[in-house]
Biotite code that builds the C-alpha atoms (Angstrom):
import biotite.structure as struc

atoms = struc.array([
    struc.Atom([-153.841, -86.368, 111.164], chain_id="A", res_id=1, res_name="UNK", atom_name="CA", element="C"),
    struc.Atom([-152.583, -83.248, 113.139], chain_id="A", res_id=2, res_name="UNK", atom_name="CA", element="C"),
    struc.Atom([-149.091, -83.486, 111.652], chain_id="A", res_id=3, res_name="UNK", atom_name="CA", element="C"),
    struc.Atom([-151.158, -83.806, 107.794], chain_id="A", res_id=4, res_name="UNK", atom_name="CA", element="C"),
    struc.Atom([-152.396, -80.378, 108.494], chain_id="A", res_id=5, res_name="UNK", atom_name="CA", element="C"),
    struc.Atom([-149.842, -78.280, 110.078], chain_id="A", res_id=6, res_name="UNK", atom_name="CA", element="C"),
    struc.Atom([-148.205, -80.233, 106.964], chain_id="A", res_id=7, res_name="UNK", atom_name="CA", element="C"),
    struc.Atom([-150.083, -78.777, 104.913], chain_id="A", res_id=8, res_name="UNK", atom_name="CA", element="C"),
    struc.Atom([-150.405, -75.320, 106.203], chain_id="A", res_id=9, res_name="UNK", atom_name="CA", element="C"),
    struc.Atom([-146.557, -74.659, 105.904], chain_id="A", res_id=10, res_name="UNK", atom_name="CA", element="C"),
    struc.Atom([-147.149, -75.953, 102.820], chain_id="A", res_id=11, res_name="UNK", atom_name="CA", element="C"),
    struc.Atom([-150.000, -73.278, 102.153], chain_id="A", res_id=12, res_name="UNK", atom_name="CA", element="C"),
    struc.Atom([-148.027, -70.621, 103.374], chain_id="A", res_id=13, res_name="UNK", atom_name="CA", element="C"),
    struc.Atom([-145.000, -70.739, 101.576], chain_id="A", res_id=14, res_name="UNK", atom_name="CA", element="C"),
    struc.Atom([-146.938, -71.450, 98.382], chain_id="A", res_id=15, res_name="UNK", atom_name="CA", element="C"),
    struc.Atom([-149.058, -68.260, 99.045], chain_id="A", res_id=16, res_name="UNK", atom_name="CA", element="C"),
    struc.Atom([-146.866, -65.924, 100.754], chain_id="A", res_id=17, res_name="UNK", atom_name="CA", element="C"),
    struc.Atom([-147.405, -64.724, 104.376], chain_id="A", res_id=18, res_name="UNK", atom_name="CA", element="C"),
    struc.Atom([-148.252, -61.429, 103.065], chain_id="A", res_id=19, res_name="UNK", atom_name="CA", element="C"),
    struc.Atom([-151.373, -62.905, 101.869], chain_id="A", res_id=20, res_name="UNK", atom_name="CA", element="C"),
    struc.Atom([-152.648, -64.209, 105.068], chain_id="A", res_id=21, res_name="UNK", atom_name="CA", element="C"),
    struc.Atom([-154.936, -61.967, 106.575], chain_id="A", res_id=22, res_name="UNK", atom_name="CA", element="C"),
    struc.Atom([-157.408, -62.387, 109.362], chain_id="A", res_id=23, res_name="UNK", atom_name="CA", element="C"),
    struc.Atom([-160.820, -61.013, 109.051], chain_id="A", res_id=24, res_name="UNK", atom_name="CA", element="C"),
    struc.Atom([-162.458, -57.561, 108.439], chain_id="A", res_id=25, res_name="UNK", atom_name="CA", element="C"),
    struc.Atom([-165.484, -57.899, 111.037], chain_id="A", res_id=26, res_name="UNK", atom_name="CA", element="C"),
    struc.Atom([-164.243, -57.267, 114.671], chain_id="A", res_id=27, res_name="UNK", atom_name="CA", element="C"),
    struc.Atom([-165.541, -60.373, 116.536], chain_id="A", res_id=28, res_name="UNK", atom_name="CA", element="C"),
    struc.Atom([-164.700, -63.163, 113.689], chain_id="A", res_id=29, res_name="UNK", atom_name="CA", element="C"),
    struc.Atom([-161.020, -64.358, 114.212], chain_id="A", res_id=30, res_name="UNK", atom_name="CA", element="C"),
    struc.Atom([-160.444, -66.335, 111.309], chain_id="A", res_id=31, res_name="UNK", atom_name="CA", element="C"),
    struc.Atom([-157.476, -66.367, 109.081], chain_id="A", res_id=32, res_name="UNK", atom_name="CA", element="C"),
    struc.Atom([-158.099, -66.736, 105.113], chain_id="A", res_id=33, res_name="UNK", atom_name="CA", element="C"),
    struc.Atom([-155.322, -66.155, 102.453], chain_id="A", res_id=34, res_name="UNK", atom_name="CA", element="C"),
    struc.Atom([-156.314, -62.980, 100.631], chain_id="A", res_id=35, res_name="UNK", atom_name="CA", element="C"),
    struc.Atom([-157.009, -63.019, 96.665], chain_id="A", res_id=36, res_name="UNK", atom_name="CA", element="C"),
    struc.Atom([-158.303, -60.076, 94.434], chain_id="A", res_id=37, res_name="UNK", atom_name="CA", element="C"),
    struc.Atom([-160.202, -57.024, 97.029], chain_id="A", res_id=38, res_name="UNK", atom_name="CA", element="C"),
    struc.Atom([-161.267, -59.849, 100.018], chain_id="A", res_id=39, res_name="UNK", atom_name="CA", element="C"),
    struc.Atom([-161.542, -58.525, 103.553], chain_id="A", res_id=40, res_name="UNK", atom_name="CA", element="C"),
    struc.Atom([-163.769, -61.183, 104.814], chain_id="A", res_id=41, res_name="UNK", atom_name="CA", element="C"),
    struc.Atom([-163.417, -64.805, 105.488], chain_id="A", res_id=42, res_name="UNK", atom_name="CA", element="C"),
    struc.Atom([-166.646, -65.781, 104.135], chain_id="A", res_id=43, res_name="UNK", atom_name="CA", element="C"),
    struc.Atom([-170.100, -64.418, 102.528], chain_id="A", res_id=44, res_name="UNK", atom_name="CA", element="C"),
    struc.Atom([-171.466, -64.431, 106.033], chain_id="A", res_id=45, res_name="UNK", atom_name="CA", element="C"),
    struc.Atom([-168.932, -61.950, 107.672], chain_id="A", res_id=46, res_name="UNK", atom_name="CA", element="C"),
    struc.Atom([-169.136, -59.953, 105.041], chain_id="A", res_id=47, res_name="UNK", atom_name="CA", element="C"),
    struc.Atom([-172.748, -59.797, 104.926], chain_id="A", res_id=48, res_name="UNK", atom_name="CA", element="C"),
    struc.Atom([-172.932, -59.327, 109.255], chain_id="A", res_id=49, res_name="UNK", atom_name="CA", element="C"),
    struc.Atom([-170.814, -56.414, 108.441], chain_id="A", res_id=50, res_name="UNK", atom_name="CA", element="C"),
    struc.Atom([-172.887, -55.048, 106.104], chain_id="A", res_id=51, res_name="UNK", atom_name="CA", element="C"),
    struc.Atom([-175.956, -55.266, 108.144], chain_id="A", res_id=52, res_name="UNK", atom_name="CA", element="C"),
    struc.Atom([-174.164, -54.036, 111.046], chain_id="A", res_id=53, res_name="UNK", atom_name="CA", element="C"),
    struc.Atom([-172.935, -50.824, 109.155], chain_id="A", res_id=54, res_name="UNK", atom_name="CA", element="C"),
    struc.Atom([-176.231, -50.228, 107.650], chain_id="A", res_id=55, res_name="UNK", atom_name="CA", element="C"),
    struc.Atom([-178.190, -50.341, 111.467], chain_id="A", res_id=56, res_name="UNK", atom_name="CA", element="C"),
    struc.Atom([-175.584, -47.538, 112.430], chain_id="A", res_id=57, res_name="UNK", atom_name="CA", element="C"),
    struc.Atom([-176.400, -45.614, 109.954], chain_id="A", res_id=58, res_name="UNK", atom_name="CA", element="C"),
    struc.Atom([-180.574, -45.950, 110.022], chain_id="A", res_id=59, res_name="UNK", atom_name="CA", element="C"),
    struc.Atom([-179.835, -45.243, 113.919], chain_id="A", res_id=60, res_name="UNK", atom_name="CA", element="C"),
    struc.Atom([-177.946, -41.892, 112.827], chain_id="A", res_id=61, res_name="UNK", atom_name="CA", element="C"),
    struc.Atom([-180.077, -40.847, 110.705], chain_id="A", res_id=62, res_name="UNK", atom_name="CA", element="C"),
    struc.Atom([-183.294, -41.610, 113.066], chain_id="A", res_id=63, res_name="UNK", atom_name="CA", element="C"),
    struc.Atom([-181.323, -39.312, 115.340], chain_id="A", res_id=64, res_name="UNK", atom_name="CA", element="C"),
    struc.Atom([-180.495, -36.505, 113.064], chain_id="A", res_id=65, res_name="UNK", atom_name="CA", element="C"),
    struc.Atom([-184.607, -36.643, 112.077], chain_id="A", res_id=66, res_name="UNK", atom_name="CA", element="C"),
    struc.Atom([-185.444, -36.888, 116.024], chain_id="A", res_id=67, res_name="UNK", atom_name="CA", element="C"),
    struc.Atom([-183.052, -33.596, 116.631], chain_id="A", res_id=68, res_name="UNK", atom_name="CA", element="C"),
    struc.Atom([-184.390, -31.710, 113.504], chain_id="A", res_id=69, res_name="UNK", atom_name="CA", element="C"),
    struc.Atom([-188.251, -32.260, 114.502], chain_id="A", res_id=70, res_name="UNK", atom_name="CA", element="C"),
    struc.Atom([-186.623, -31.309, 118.283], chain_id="A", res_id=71, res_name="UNK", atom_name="CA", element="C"),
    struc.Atom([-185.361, -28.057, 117.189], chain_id="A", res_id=72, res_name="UNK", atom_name="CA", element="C"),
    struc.Atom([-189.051, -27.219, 114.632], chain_id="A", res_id=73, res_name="UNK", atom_name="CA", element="C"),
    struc.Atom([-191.106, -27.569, 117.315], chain_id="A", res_id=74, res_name="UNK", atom_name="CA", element="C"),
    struc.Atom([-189.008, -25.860, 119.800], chain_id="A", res_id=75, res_name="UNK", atom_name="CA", element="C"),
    struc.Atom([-188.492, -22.601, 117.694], chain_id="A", res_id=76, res_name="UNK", atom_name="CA", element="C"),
    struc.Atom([-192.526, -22.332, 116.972], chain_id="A", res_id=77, res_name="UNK", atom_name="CA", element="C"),
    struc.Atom([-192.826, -22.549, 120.884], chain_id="A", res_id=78, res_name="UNK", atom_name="CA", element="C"),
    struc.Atom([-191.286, -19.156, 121.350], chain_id="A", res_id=79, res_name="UNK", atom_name="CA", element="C"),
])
């Protein structure tokens, strides 16, 4: 059964090209898929953890940048 897949991974790979063999876009998912059209993820599911993960960073940046703009208002009417 082992030698069926390697088998068939050679098989994969030469039909594909190794240029289209890429591993996946989010950091901790090591997966390899073979790329076709715009793909940088292995599956839905990566692609939608790295979505959610980039959109957290950014509601945590922006809570910040409100946190030091209400910071600096209520520090210049203190003066």
């Amino acid at each position: 059964m082992r030698d069926i897949a390697i088998l068939q991974l050679v098989l994969l790979v030469d039909h594909v090209g190794l240029g289209n063999v890429r591993r996946c876009g989010v950091g901790d998912c090591h997966h390899l898929f073979v790329k076709t059209y715009r793909r940088e993820f292995c599956s839905v599911r990566c692609q939608a953890r790295d979505y959610k993960r980039k959109l957290r960073q950014r509601m945590r940046e922006q809570q910040e940048q409100q946190t030091r703009a209400r910071r600096r208002r209520n520090t210049k009417g203190t003066r």
